[in-house]
C-alpha positions in Angstrom: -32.0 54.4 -23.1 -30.1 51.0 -22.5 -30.9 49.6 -19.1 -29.2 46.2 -19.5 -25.9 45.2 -17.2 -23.0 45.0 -18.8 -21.5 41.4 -19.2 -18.4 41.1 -17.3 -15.6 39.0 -18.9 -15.6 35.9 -16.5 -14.0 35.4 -13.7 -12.0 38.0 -11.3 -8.1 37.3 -10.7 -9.3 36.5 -7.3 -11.5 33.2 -8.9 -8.7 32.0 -11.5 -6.3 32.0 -8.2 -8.7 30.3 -6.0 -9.2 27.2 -8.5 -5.3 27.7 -9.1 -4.9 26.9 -5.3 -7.6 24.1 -5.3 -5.5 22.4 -7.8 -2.7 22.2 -6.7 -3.7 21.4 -3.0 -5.1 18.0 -4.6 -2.1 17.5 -6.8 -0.2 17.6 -3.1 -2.9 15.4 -1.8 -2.8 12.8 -4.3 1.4 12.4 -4.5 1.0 12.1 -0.2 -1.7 9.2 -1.0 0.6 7.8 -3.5 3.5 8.2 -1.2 1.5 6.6 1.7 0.4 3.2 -0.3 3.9 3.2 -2.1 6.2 3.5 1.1 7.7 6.8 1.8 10.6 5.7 3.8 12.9 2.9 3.3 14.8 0.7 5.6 17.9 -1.5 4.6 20.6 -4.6 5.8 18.1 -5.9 8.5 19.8 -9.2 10.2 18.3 -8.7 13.7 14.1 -7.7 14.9 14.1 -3.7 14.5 11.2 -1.3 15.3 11.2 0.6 11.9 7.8 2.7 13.2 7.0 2.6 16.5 3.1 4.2 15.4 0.1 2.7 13.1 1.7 3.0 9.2 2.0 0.6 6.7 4.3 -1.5 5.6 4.8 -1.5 1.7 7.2 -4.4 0.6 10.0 -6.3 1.4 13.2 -7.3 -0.4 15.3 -10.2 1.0 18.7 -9.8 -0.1 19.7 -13.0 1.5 17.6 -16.0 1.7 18.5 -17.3 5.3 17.6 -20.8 6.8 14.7 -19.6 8.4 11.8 -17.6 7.4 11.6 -13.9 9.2 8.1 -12.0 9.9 6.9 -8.8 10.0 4.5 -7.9 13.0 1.9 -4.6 14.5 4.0 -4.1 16.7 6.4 -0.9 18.3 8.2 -3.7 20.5 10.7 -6.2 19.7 9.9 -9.5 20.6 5.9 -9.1 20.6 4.7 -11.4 17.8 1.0 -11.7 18.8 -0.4 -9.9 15.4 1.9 -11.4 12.3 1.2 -9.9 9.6 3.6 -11.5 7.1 5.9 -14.1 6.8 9.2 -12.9 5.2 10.3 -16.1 2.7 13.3 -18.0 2.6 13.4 -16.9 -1.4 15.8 -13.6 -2.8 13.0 -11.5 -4.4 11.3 -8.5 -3.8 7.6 -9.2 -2.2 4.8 -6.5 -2.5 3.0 -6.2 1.1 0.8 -3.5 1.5 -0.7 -4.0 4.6 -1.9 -1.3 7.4 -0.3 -1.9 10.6 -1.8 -0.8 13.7 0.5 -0.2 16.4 3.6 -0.1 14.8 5.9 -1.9 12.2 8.9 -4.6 13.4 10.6 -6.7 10.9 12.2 -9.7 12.4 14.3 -11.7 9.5 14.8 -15.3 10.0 18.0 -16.8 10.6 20.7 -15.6 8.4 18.0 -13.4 6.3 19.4 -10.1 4.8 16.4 -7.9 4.7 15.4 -4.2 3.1 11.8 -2.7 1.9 9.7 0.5 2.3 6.8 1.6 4.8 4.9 4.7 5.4 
């Protein structure tokens, strides 16, 4: 008589679905990151200082439309008119400028004088 265990033929339905779900949670993971570093929400026409996140994010890149006669900045900050942590200096120069920087406290662009400004944050 054969006492051996019969070999089963891998893994159950609930396994294959399991790894199915694993999958695709990092797949969601992953586009989020991507999302987060690449700026997931844009803003556009800036002329005047505006609060585009009034939390900690980051702010992607900028895209001056119009140079201006002045040079703008973009601050951690969720108030208008606090400029003690700069952390760019928006340029006098039509181009699109990669930034990638983590703010803390909040994100306000302030263009320069006669600056036309858009870009992307998360």
């Amino acid at each position: 008589m054969n006492n051996t265990p019969q070999q089963s033929g891998g893994a159950s339905l609930s396994d294959i679905l399991t790894v199915a779900k694993n999958i695709a949670q990092a797949v969601n993971a992953l586009a989020q990151a991507y999302l987060n570093v690449q700026g997931a929400q844009n803003f556009t026409g800036l002329t005047a200082a505006t609060v585009v996140k009034a939390t900690a994010g980051r702010i992607a890149n900028i895209s001056v439309i119009v140079a201006g006669s002045a040079t703008g900045a973009v601050y951690d900050s969720a108030a208008i008119g606090t400029t003690t942590k700069p952390l760019y200096v928006i340029p006098m120069t039509v181009g699109v400028y990669v930034i990638n920087l983590p703010a803390s406290f909040g994100i306000t662009i302030a263009p320069g004088t006669g600056q036309i400004v858009s870009g992307s944050f998360s």
